[in-house]
C-alpha positions in Angstrom: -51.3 -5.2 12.6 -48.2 -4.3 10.3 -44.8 -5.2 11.3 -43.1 -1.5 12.0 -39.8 -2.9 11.5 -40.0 -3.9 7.8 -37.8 -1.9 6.0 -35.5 -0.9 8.6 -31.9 -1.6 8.5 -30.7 -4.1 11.8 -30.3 -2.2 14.5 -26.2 -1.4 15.1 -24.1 -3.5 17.4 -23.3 -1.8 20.7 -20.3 -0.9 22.2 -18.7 0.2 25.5 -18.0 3.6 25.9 -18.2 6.9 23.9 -17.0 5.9 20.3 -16.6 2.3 19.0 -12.9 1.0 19.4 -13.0 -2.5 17.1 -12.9 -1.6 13.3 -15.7 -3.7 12.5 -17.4 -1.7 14.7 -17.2 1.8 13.3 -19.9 2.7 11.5 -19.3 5.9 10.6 -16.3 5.3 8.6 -17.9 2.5 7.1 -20.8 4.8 5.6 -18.9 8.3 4.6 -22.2 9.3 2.4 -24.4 8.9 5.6 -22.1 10.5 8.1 -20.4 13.3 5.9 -20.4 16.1 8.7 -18.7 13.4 11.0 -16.2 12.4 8.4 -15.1 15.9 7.7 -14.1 16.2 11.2 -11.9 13.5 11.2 -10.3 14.6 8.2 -9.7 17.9 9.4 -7.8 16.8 12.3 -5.4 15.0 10.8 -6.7 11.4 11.0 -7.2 9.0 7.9 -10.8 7.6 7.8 -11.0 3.7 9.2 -11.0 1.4 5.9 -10.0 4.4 3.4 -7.0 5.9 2.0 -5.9 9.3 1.1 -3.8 9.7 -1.9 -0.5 10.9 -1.2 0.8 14.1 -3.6 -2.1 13.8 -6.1 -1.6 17.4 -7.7 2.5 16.5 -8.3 1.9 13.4 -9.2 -0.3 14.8 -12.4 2.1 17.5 -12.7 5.0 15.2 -13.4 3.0 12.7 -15.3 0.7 14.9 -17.1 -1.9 12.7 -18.4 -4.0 13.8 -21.3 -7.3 12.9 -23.2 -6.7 9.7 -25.4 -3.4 8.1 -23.9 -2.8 4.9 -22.0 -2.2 4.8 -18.0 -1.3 2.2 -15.9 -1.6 2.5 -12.1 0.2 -0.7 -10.8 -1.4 -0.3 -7.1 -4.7 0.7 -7.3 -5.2 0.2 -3.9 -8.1 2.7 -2.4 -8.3 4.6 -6.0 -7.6 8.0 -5.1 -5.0 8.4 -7.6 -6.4 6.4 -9.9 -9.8 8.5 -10.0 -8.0 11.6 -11.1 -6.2 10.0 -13.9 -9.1 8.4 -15.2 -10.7 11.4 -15.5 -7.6 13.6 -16.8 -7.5 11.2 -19.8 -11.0 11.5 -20.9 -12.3 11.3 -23.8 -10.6 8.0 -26.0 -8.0 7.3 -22.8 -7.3 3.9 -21.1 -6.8 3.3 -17.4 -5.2 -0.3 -17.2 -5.5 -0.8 -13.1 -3.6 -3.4 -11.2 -3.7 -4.3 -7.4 -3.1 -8.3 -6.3 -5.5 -7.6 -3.3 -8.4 -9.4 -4.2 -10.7 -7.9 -0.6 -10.1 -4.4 -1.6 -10.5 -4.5 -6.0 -13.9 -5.0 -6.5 -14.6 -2.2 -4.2 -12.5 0.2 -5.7 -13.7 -0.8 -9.3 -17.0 0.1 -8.4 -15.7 3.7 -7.4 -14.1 4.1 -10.1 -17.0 2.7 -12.5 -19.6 5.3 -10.8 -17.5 8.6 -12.0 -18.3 9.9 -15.2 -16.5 8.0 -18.0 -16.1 5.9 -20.9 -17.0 2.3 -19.4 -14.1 0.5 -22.1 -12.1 3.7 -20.6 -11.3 1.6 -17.3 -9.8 -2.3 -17.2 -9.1 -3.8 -14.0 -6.9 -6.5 -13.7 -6.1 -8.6 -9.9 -2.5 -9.4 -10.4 0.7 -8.4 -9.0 2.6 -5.6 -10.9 4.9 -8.3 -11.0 2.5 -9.2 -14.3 3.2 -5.9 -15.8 4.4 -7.0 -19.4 1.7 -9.3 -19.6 -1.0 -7.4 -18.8 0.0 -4.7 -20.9 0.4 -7.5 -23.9 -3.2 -8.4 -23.0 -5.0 -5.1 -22.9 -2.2 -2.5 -24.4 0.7 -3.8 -26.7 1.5 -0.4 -28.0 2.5 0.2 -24.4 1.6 3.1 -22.3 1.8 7.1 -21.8 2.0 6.8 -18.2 3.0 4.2 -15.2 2.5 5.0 -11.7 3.3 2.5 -8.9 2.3 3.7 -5.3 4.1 1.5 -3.3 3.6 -0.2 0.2 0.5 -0.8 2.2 -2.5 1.1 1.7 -4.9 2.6 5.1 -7.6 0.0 4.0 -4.9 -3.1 5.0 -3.4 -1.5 7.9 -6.7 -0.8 9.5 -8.4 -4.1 9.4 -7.0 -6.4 12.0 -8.0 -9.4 10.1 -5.3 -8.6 7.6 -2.7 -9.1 9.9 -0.4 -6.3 9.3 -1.1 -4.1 12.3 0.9 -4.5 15.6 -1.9 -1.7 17.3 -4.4 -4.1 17.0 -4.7 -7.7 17.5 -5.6 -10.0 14.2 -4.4 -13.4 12.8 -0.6 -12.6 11.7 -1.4 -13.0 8.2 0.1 -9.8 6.5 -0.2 -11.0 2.7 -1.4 -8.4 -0.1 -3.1 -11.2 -1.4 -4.4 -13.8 1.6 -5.3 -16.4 -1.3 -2.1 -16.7 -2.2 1.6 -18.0 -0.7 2.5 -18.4 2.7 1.2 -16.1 5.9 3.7 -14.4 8.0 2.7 -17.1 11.0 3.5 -19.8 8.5 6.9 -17.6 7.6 8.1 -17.4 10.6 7.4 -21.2 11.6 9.7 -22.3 8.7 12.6 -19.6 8.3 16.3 -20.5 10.0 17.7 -17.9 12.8 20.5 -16.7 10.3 18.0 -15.8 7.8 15.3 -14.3 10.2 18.0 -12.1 10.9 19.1 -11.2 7.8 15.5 -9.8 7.2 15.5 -7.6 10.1 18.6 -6.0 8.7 18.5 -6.0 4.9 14.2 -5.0 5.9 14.4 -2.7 8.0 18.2 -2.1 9.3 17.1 -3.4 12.5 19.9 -2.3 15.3 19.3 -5.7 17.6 18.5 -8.1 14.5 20.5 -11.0 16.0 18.9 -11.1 19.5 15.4 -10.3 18.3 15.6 -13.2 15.8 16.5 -15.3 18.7 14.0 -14.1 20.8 11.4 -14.6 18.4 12.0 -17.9 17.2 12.6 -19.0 20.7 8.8 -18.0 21.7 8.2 -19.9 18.0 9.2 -23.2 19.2 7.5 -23.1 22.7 4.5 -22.1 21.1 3.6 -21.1 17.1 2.9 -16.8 16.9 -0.2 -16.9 15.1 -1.2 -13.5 16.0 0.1 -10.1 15.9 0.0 -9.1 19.4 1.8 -12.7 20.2 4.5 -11.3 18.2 4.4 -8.1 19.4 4.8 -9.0 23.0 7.8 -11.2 22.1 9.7 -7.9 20.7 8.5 -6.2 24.2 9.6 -8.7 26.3 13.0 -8.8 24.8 13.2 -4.9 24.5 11.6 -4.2 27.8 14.8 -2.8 29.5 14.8 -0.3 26.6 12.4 3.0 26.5 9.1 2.9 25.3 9.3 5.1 22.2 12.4 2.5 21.5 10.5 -0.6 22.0 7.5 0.5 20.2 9.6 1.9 17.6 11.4 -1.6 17.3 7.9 -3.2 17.7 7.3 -1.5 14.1 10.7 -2.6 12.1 9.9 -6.2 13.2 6.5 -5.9 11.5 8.0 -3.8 8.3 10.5 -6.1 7.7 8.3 -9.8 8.2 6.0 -7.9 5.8 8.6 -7.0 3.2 9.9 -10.6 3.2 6.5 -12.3 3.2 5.0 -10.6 0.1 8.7 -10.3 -1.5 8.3 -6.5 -2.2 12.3 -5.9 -2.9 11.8 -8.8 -5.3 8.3 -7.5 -7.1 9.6 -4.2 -7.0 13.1 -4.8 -9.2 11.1 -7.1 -11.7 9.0 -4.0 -12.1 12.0 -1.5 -12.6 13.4 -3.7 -15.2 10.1 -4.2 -17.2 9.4 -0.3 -17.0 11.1 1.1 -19.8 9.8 -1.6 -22.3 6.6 -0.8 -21.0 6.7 2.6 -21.9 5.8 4.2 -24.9 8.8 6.9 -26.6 8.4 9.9 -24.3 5.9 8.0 -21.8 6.4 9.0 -17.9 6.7 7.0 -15.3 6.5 8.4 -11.4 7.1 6.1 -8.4 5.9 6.9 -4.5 8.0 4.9 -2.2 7.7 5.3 1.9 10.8 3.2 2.6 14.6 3.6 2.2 15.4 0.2 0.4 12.5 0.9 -1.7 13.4 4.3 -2.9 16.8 3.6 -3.3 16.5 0.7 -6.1 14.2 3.5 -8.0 17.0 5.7 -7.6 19.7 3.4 -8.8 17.1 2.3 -12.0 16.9 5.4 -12.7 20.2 6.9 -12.9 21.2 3.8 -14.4 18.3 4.4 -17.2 19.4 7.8 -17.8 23.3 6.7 -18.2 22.0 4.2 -20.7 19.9 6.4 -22.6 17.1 4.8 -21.4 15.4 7.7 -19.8 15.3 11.2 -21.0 15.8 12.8 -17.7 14.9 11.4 -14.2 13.6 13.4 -11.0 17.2 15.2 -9.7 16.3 15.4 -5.8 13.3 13.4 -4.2 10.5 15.0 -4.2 8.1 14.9 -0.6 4.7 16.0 0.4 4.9 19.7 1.6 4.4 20.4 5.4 0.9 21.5 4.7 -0.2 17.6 3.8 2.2 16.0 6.2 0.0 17.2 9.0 -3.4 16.8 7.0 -2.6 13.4 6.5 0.5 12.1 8.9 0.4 8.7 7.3 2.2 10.7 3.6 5.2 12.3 6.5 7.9 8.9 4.9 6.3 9.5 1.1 9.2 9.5 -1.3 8.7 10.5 -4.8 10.9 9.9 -8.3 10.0 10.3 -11.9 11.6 9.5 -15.1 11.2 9.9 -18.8 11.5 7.1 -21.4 13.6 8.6 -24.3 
C-alpha cells in the first residue's frame, strides 16, 4: 500500500473565521504565482499585498533619471525591488545596478527577483549595508562613480506588515523597529535607557508631536513600572494618556509616537544628511540623482541640499516644486498618498 500523501505539500494551518487575520497566516499573499486571480483583487481595491511593496512613481522616477543601456545605477534602498527591476532592465546591455538595503530578512529575497529577470548576471551587485556606506561601496564596485542615485526613503510594506519587526502599532510584535535587527539597539531597549528631556525632544524634532512633554512622561512612567517590550504595550500607554481626546486624535497620536521612536532608533535624519553630503561626489559629471521622501523633516534636508548644491554649482538644476503621485495612484495604492519627490543634476 503506497503512502498517498507523499509529495504533497503540509496541509495549511487553520484559522477562525472567513479570511486569515495573523500575517503568518496569509497564504495567499505569501504565494502571488499560485493565487494570481486573488491577488489581482486585492490590488484592484486599493490594498498593498501582505509582505510586498508597490513602487511609488515608477514611470517619473525613470523620466527624471533616465537611465540608459551601459551606465551605472545605484538604488540605496532596495527594499521590495520594484524600482530597482525597472532600472535594471532600462540599462541593459553593458549597465551596472549597484543595490544597497541594510535589511538583511528582506535582501536575499529581493536579489533573487531581481536575478530571475532577463539580464547580464555581472549587470546586478548587491551589497547589505546602510546607504550610510555609499562612498565605499561605490569605491569597491564603481570608482568612476555613477549615472544615476535613487534613495527611496522610509519603511518599505514588507517591514510594516510583519509584526515580528516591530514597527507596526495595528498589530502586536516585539517593539523592535530596526532596519537591520542584527545590529544596534531595539526600540524596547531605546526607550529603557533615554532621559524624559530627550524622549521628548524626539517626539518633537520626529514627528512635531503636539503633547511631546506629557506623552514622554507618560511613557516612561509605564517604563519604570514595567519595561514596554511590545508594540501594543506602547500603544496602550499613548491611549491611556490620550483617552479624553477623540479617536481619530488618539490613533493619529498613536502613529507620531511610533514614527518618531522609529526615526530615532535607526538614526534616519542622521543616515540621511551623510548621504546628501556624499551624493555629489558620488556622481558622475551630468549624473542624476532623484530622492522619494514620505516625511517633512526628511524632505526638507533634500530640499535644503539641494538648493544649497545648486547655489554652489554643485547641481545643474534641482526639481523647482515637489513632485507627488497623481490622484490616480494615490487611491491604487493609499500607502504613496505622503510620497515626496526631488531630483537634481550634478554639473
Amino acid at each position: 500500500m503506497t503512502d498517498s500523501s507523499a509529495g504533497k505539500p503540509p496541509r495549511r494551518e487553520r484559522y477562525k473565521g472567513k479570511n486569515p487575520r495573523r500575517f503568518d497566516q496569509k497564504y495567499k499573499e505569501h504565494q502571488p504565482e499560485r493565487y494570481a486571480a486573488d491577488v489581482e483583487k486585492i490590488l484592484a481595491s486599493g490594498k498593498t499585498l501582505a509582505g510586498s511593496h508597490r513602487p511609488i512613481m515608477v514611470q517619473k522616477i525613470l523620466e527624471v533619471l533616465r537611465p540608459m543601456a551601459g551606465e551605472t545605477v545605484v538604488d540605496c534602498t532596495l527594499g521590495h525591488g520594484g524600482h530597482a527591476s525597472h532600472l535594471l532592465q532600462a540599462i541593459q546591455p553593458g549597465g551596472k545596478l549597484i543595490a544597497i538595503d541594510a535589511d538583511p530578512l528582506e535582501l536575499p529575497k529581493t536579489e533573487l527577483r531581481l536575478r530571475a529577470l532577463p539580464c547580464e548576471p555581472e549587470s546586478l551587485v548587491v551589497v547589505q549595508s546602510n546607504f550610510v556606506g555609499l562612498a565605499h561601496t561605490l569605491a569597491t564596485h564603481a570608482p568612476l562613480g555613477a549615472d544615476v542615485l535613487l534613495a527611496d526613503l522610509g519603511l518599505s510594506s514588507m517591514q510594516i506588515d510583519d509584526p515580528a519587526r516591530g514597527f507596526s502599532y495595528k498589530q502586536d510584535g516585539p517593539l523592535d523597529m530596526r532596519m537591520n535587527p542584527r545590529k544596534g539597539l531595539s526600540a524596547a531597549e531605546w526607550l529603557a535607557k533615554i532621559s524624559l528631556d530627550d524622549l521628548e525632544q524626539q517626539l518633537t524634532d520626529n514627528a512635531d508631536e503636539p503633547q511631546a512633554a506629557s506623552l514622554a512622561r507618560a511613557i516612561l512612567e509605564a517604563q519604570s513600572r514595567s519595561p514596554l517590550t511590545t508594540t501594543q504595550s506602547l500603544v496602550t500607554v499613548v491611549r491611556r494618556a490620550t483617552a479624553h481626546q477623540a479617536e481619530a486624535i488618539t490613533s493619529a497620536t498613536v502613529q507620531r509616537v511610533f514614527q518618531a521612536i522609529r526615526i530615532a532608533v535607526n538614526n534616519e535624519f542622521g543616515a540621511l544628511d551623510a548621504l546628501l553630503r556624499q551624493i555629489p561626489a558620488a556622481l558622475k559629471s551630468g549624473g542624476r540623482v532623484a530622492i522619494l521622501s514620505f516625511h517633512s523633516g526628511e524632505d526638507r534636508r533634500v530640499k535644503s541640499a539641494f538648493k544649497s548644491g545648486l547655489a554652489s554649482g554643485t547641481y545643474a538644476q534641482i526639481s523647482d516644486e515637489i513632485i507627488r503621485p497623481a490622484f490616480a495612484e494615490q487611491h491604487a495604492n493609499p500607502r504613496s498618498a505622503s510620497a515626496k519627490l526631488r531630483w537634481a543634476i550634478r554639473v
